[in-house]
N, C-alpha and C positions, 0 to 999 in steps of 0.2 A: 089200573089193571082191567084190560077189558078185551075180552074174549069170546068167541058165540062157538068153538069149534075145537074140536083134543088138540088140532096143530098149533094154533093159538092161542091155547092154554099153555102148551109143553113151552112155547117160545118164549112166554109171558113169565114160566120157570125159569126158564134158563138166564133170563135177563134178574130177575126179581134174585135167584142165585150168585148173581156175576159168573157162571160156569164160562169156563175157558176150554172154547172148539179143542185145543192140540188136547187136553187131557181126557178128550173119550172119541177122540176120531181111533186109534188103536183097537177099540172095540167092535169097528163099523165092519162090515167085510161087504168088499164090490157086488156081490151077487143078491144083496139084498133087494127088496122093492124100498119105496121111498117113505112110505109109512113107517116101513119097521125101521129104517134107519132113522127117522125122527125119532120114533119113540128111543131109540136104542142110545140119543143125544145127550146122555147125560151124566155129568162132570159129579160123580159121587162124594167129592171129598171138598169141592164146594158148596155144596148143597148139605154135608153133612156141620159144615165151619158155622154157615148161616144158620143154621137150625137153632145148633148148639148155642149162640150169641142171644137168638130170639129166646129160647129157653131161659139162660142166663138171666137176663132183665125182662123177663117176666114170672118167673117162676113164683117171685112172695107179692105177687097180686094176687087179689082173691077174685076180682073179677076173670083175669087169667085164667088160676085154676078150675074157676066155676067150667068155664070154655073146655080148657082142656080136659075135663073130668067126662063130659055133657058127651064132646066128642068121641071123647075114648066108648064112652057107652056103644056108639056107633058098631065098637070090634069087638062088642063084648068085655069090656077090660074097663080097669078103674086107674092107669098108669098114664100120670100125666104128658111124658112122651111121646107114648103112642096117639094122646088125643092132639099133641102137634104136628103130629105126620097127617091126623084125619085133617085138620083145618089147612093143609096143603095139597087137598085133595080137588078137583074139578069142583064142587059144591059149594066147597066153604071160604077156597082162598081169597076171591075178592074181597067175603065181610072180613073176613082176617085181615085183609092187609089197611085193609080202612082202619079196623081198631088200631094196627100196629101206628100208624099215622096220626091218629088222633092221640095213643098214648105217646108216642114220641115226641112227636110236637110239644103238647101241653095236657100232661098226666092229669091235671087236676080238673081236666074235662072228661076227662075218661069214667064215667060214669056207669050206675045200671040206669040212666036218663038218657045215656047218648046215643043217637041214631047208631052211631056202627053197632056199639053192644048190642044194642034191643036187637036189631035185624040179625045178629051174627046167632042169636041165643035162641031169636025163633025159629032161626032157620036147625040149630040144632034140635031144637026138642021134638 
């Protein structure tokens, strides 16, 4: 995941999503600028699928939680949830998607030792 720019962040969603163009072109309307239809590019109910899945097998980690707790702090709130919507936020996604990576691959690396964690936990506090 790599990004330096919102357009290539939003793309880098859409892709990390699997969001399907037909399900939010309906949304778009002609007379927009090109910005705001990027931004406006987005397949809510794949985005909502994946979330849910990530949630899923990760929820009874405590390193997880720790994350989603940390970030939820971010919105003022202690709901684990909402602190997975902040780690798919422009700041946080990359360390997110490295821990996602390093715990998928091979959980029993997933440590508070391992590069993604540390960098993902500093970058929250």
């Amino acid at each position: 995941m790599q990004y330096v720019n919102n357009a290539e962040y939003r793309q880098c969603l859409r892709n990390f999503f699997q969001m399907n163009s037909e399900n939010y072109k309906k949304n778009i309307q002609t007379d927009w600028d090109e910005e705001t239809i990027d931004e406006m590019s987005y397949d809510e109910d794949a985005a909502s699928k994946i979330l849910d899945q990530i949630y899923e097998c990760t929820k009874h980690n405590i390193l997880f939680y720790k994350i989603y707790i940390n970030a939820a702090a971010k919105m003022m709130s202690l709901d684990p949830d909402i602190g997975l919507a902040v780690c798919m936020s422009y700041d946080y996604f990359k360390c997110f998607c490295e821990c996602l990576e390093l715990y998928r691959k091979t959980p029993a690396q997933f440590t508070e030792n391992s590069k993604p964690y540390k960098d993902l936990y500093t970058k929250l506090a």
